[in-house]
N, C-alpha and C positions, 0 to 999 in steps of 0.2 A: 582190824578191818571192820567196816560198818557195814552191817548187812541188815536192813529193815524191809519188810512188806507194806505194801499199798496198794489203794485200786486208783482210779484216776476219775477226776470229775469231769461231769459233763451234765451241763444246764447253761441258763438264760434264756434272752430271747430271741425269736428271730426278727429277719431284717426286716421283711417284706409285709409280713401280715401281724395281725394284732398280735401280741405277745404279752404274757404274762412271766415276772419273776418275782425274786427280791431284790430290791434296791439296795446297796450300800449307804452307808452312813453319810459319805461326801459326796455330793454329786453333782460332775459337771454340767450344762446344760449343752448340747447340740440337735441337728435337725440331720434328714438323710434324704434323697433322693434318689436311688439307685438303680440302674437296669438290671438284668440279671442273666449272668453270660456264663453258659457253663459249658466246660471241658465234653466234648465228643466223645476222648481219648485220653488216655494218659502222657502227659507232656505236649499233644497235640491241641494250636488251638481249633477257638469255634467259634462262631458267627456270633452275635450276641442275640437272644432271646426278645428284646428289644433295643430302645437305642436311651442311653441315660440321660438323665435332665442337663439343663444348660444349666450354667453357674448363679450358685443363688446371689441375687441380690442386695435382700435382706441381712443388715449387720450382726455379727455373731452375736451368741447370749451373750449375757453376764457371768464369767466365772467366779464363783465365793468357795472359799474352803480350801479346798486342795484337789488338786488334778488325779484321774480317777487311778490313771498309770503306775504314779511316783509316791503319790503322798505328801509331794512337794507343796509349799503353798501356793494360791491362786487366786485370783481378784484380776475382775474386767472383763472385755471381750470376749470370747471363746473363739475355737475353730468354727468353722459352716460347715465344714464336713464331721462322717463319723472315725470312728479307730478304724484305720487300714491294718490288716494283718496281711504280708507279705510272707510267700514262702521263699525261703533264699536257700541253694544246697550249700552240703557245708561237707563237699569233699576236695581234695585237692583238683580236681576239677575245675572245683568253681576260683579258684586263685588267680587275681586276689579278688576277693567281696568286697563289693561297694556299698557303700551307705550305714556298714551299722551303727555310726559313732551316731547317726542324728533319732535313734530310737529310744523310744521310750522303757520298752521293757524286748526280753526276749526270752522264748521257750525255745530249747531243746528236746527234739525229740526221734525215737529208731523210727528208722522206715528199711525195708527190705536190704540184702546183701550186706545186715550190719552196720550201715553208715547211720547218721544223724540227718536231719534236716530242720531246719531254724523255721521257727513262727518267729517272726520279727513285729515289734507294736510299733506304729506309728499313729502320734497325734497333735502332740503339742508342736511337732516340726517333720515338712516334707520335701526330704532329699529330694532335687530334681536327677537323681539317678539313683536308684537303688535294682542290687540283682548278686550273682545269676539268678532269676526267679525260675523254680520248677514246681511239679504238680502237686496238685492237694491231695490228703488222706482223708480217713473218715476219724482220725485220731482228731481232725483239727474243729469240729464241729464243736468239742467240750471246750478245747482252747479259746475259739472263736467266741462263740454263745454269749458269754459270762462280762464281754465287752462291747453288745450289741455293734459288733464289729461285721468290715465286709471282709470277704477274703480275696486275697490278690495270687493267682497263681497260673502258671502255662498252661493248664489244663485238670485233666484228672482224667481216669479212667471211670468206666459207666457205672459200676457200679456204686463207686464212691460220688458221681455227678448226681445219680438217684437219690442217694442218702444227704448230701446236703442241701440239696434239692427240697426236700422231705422234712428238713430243720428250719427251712424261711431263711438259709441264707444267701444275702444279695453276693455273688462272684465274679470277679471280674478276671477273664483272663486275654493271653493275646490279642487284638484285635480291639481291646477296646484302647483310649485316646491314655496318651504316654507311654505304650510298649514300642518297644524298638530292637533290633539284632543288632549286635555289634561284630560287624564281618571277622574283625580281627580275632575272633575266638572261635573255638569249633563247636556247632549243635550239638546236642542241646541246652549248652550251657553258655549260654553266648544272648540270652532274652534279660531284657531290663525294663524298667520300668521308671519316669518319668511322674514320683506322686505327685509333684506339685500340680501336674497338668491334669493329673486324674482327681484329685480332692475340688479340683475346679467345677469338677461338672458334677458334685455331690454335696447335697445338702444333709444337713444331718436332722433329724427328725427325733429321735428319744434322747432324755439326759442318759451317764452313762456311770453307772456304778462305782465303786470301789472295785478294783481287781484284785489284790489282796488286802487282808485286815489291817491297813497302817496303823501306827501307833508310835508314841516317843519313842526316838532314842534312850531315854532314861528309865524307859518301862523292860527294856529287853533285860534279862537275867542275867547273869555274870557269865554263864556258860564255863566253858574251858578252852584252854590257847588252843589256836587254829592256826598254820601260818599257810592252808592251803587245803587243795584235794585232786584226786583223781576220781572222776567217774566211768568205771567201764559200763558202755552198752550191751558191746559185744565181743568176740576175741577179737575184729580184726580194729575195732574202735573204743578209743577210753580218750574223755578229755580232761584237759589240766589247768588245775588254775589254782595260782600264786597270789597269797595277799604282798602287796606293794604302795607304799605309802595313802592308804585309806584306800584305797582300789582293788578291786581283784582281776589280774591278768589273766587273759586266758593264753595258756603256754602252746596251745597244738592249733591257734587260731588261722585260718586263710585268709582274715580281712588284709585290708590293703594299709601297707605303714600309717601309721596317724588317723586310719578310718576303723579302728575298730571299741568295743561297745566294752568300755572298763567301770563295770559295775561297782555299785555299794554293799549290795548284798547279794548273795549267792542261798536259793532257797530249793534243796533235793528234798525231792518227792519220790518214795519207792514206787514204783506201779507196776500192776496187774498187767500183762502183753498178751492178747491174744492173736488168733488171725481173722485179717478182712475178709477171707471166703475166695477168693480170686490170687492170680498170680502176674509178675510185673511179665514183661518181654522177654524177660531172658532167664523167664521161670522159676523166678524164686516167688516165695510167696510171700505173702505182703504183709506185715505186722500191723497190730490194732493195741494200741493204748488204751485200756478203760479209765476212763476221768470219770468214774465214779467208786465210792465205797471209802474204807480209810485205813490208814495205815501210820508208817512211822514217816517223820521228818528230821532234816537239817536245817535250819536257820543261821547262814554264818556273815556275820560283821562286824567290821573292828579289829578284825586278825582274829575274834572268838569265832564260838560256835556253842550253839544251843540245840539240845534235843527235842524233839518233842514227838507228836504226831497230828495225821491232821484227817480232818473227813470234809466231804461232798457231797450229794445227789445230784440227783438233775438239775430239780430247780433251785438250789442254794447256792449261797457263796462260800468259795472255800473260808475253812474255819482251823487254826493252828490252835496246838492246847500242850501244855508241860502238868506236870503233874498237880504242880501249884496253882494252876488256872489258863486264863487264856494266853495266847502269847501271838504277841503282834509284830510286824515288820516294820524298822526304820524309813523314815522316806526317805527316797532316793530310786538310784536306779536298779533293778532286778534283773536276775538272770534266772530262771525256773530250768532245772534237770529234770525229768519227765525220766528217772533211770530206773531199768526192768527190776521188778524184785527177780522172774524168774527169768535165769542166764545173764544178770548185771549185778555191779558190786560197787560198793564205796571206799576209799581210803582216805582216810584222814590227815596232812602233815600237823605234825604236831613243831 
């Protein structure tokens, strides 16, 4: 069993007013236009703070290099809009999940009573449905940041609406253009979201970093066999995932047959868990990710797996290292575990 410490990052910049970071190595060009619509409540929508721009016009950049997401290559147009991050639940509840196959990358992360909840990226393609979407945390502020991203979610509660508030980031929840209920399900899991309609009314305004350190294929280390893992969060939640012909399954997934997000690499990050200060509805209190500081990592693809560890601050990008030097991620698609050093665990199949 794999047991490693971490803190968790948290930087970039914000949406709305001037921002300062580092920029990554590849960088796609987009523009943003945003209004800024934040949660009242938790899960509850809210009015929007203003009303967001009409659809840009003007034709996307030029993309050169590689897309900020993947590491994939890139050349030509870009998106008008910026990265959407989408919060999507990810308990048997929300079954089946709609839209992950068309993302870019996805973060797992705890939120209250032990469950998980997915940061979903969207950029290079926008589902005209993706959901159940529910509330934001202040965990996602580090997630967000680092992608001059907006975030997309039902709401939030006040305290967390203050704090991202307080980061410049543009939010958009129910009520703005693409959210919709789907009667056929029971609240509050039953809210979707319509990006294609919402990336319409959004220009994107800064180019947008590297998310992680890509790098060859042929640079990653030999590691040792992997043919999988289990990550627990908590006791009542561990997810599973199988490598299967270049792809890694996720075994405990709720997506919907043929819609779900079969990654190239799977990249755990121990982290620091504290608490947000406040409690959900039904009084449990509400866990806080730190995305900053560093610790140990996994790096697994190919059926391998690589050790290392990795650090953050605020304003940095995250940065991997093995003891031989730096160590970088393949391009393709990514799935980040965000799993507690303290009360979560790793296993490895070998």
């Amino acid at each position: 069993m794999e047991r490693f410490r971490v803190h968790h990052a948290r930087h970039g910049r914000g949406a709305r007013h001037g921002r300062q970071g580092r920029r990554g190595p590849a960088l796609v060009a987009l523009t943003l236009t945003t209004g800024l619509l934040l949660a009242a409540c938790q899960d509850t929508p809210s009015a929007p703070a203003h009303a967001p721009s009409k659809q840009a016009t003007a034709p996307g950049l030029t993309v050169t290099g590689q897309w900020p997401l993947t590491g994939l290559p890139a050349a030509g147009e870009g998106p008008r809009h910026p990265v959407m991050v989408v919060k999507i639940d990810n308990s048997a509840n929300s079954s089946p999940q709609i839209g992950l196959k068309g993302a870019d990358l996805v973060t797992e992360e705890l939120v209250e009573g032990g469950s998980t909840r997915l940061a979903v990226f969207y950029y290079q393609r926008t589902p005209s449905l993706v959901g159940p979407v529910r509330s934001m945390r202040a965990t996602d502020i580090g997630i967000v940041k680092p992608a001059k991203a907006v975030l997309v979610a039902s709401g939030g509660a006040p305290p967390t609406v203050r704090r991202v508030r307080a980061a410049h980031i543009d939010t958009f929840v129910e009520g703005a253009p693409g959210f919709r209920r789907d009667n056929a399900r029971r609240a509050p899991y039953n809210l979707f979201v319509d990006l294609s309609r919402l990336a319409g009314t959004l220009k994107a305004e800064e180019s947008v970093p590297s998310y992680l350190p890509f790098g060859r294929a042929s640079d990653l280390p030999p590691g040792t066999r992997a043919t999988g893992l289990s990550a627990r969060f908590s006791r009542t939640h561990t997810t599973r995932w199988r490598y299967v012909a270049g792809k890694y399954v996720d075994e405990s997934s709720f997506a919907a047959t043929g819609d779900r997000f079969r990654p190239d690499n799977l990249l755990v990050l121990r982290v620091r868990v504290g608490d947000a200060g406040y409690l959900d509805p039904a009084g449990n209190h509400v866990p806080e990710t730190k995305f900053t500081g560093t610790g140990k990592a996994l790096l697994l693809h190919g059926g391998r797996v690589v050790k290392g560890t990795w650090q953050k601050s605020l304003g940095s990008a995250l940065t991997l290292r093995t003891a031989d030097g730096n160590l970088t991620v393949p391009p393709g698609h990514t799935w980040v575990e965000l799993v507690p050093a303290n009360g979560g665990s790793v296993t490895l199949r070998r």
